[in-house]
Steps between C-alpha positions, in 0.01 A plus 500: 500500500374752753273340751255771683241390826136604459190402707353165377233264467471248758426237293643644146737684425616602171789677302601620186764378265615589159421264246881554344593307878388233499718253329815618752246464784463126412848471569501659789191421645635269791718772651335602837761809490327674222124418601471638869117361535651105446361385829139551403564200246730385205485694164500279248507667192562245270162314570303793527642626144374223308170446731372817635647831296337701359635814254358840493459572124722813406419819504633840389609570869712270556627133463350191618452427865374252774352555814621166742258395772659326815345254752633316819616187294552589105497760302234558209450765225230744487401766189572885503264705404536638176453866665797428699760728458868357441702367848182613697350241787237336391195331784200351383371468906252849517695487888823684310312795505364415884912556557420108728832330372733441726806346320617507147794526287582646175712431211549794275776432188736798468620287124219581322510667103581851533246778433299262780370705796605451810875347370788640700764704283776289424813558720792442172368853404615661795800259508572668185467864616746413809782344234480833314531703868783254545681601158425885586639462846851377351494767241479768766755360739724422197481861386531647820795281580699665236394832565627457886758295399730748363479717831621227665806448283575886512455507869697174581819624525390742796320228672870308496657726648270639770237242567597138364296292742184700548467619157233697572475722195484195293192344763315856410516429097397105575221696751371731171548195284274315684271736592436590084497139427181380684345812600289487131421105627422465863503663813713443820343561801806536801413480856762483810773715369531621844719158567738594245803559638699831470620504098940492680424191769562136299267224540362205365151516272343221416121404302346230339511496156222430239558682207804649270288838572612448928852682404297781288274552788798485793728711324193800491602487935791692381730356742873404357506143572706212306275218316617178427474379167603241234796560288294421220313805507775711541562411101171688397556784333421847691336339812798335574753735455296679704488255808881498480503847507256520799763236679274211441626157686538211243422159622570169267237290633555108576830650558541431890860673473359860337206435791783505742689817348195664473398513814816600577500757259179671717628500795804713388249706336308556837865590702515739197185647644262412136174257629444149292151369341418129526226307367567163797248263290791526210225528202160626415194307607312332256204438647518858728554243772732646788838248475774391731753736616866469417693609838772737290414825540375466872888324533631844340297704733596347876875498359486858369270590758216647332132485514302332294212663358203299327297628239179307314419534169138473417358493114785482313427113470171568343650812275777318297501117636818319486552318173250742326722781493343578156186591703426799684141509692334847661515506877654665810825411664510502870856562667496431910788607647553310868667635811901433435586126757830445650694225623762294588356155334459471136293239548251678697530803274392285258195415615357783644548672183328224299206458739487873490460518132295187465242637759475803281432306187251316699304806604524709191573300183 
């Protein structure tokens, strides 16, 4: 139901309903949530049906309708005019056209039959359309996985022996990966790569996370950091041979012993001079709700020394929403990247980069 404010009658006002509503509107008729104008008297539909209504005969334009007349202290049906057109207001007071109202409300039904004017397109339709952008952005990624893959497996060796923490060629293949993956499906706009730190000096990165598209969009930064991920996804075929190639940091979650050796397995990585990528609220938000941070990776950073540097993802929520990973919607992705923050308390880290984020989200989600 989409309720829209026009000038009214003083004394009565009246709207427009389809004729196909009215049974569910007798069972909803005593919810003051769905009629705004309530306080100008009860609607009681239920007497006025069998007393007071009165049927427009049908016509080649459209189905039947009713035009509903409201006073101070019940509610009483009127007649449309047979000239009416379809969902249009109807006033029999000649003051309408004297635009003397001063308060009315109108009920417009967006159910009606279809071929109806003034009926909203259904959304399943374009629900539809984003499933199949969905399937096509998997088939590109899938086939560009296996094109890139196999210059990762040729170049691995060399990356063992002259650059097995940074792994930077294989962060440039995961950069073009990306990049040919959801260039054909959405946009990233980046702004504050100016706080990026020089691509040789460690530190500590961490985002909220929304989406399964937040590691597509990070890894276009082209920086060589170290994810965190389950050690079931390591099993898929291609994309996880691929994180394990790229150095990838497994995690067994509900596992507080792996917690432990992973974050023990970052801070080596830091001394080793390679930076680290968190996600503190552990899992994406379902609701695109900021969560609680987890005080790991600021732990890792005031041991290991390090900055931490903040970055918020905007619109990858809204693009492929968590537990719809089927679906992929049109839109723009924002990436803020924040000035780097240093300290000596993890605790304090902690919430400066949260508040920092969450402020972000506030002003431009």
């Amino acid at each position: 139901m989409a309720v829209v404010s026009l000038p009214p009658h003083p004394r009565r006002p009246c709207f427009m309903l389809n004729s196909s509503l009215l049974t569910g509107l007798r069972d909803v008729s005593s919810s003051s949530s769905l009629f705004p104008f309530h306080r100008h008297g009860e609607l009681n539909l239920e007497s006025s049906l069998h007393k007071q209504a009165f049927l427009q005969t049908p016509t080649k334009s459209g189905p039947r309708s009713l035009a509903i007349s409201m006073k101070q202290t019940s509610s009483s049906w009127c007649c449309a005019s047979k000239k009416m057109e379809f969902n249009r207001l109807y006033y029999f007071h000649k003051s309408y056209s004297l635009h003397t109202y001063t308060r009315s409300t109108i009920v417009r039904s967006e159910l009606a039959e279809n071929g109806s004017s003034g009926v909203v397109n259904p959304l399943p339709g374009y629900e539809v359309i984003n499933k199949m952008r969905g399937v096509c952005f998997y088939a590109v990624t899938a086939v560009v996985a296996i094109f890139l893959f196999q210059l990762m497996l040729v170049a691995h060796p060399f990356v063992l022996l002259f650059d097995r923490y940074k792994r930077k060629a294989h962060h440039f293949v995961a950069k073009i990966w990306s990049i040919w993956s959801v260039a054909p499906f959405y946009r990233i706009e980046i702004t504050g790569l100016e706080n990026l730190p020089p691509p040789d000096t460690p530190a500590v990165y961490v985002s909220n996370h929304q989406s399964f598209l937040d590691i597509y969009t990070l890894l276009t930064l082209g920086r060589s950091f170290k994810f965190i991920s389950k050690t079931e996804i390591f099993l898929f075929p291609i994309i996880g041979w691929a994180m394990y190639l790229l150095g990838v940091i497994p995690l067994k979650r509900m596992d507080s012993r792996s917690q432990l050796e992973t974050l023990k397995r970052c801070g080596g990585l830091i001394k080793k001079g390679a930076s680290v990528f968190f996600f503190p609220e552990g899992t994406r938000s379902k609701d695109g709700k900021l969560g609680a941070f987890k005080k790991g990776a600021f732990s890792v950073a005031t041991k290991t020394k390090v900055p931490v540097v903040p970055i918020t993802l905007i619109g990858t929520g809204i693009i492929m929403p968590a537990g719809s990973e089927i679906t992929l919607n049109p839109g723009i992705v924002k990436v803020i990247i924040h000035k780097p923050i240093e300290g000596s308390d993890a605790e304090t880290l902690c919430n400066t980069a949260r508040n920092t984020i969450s402020h972000t989200l506030d002003v431009h989600g």
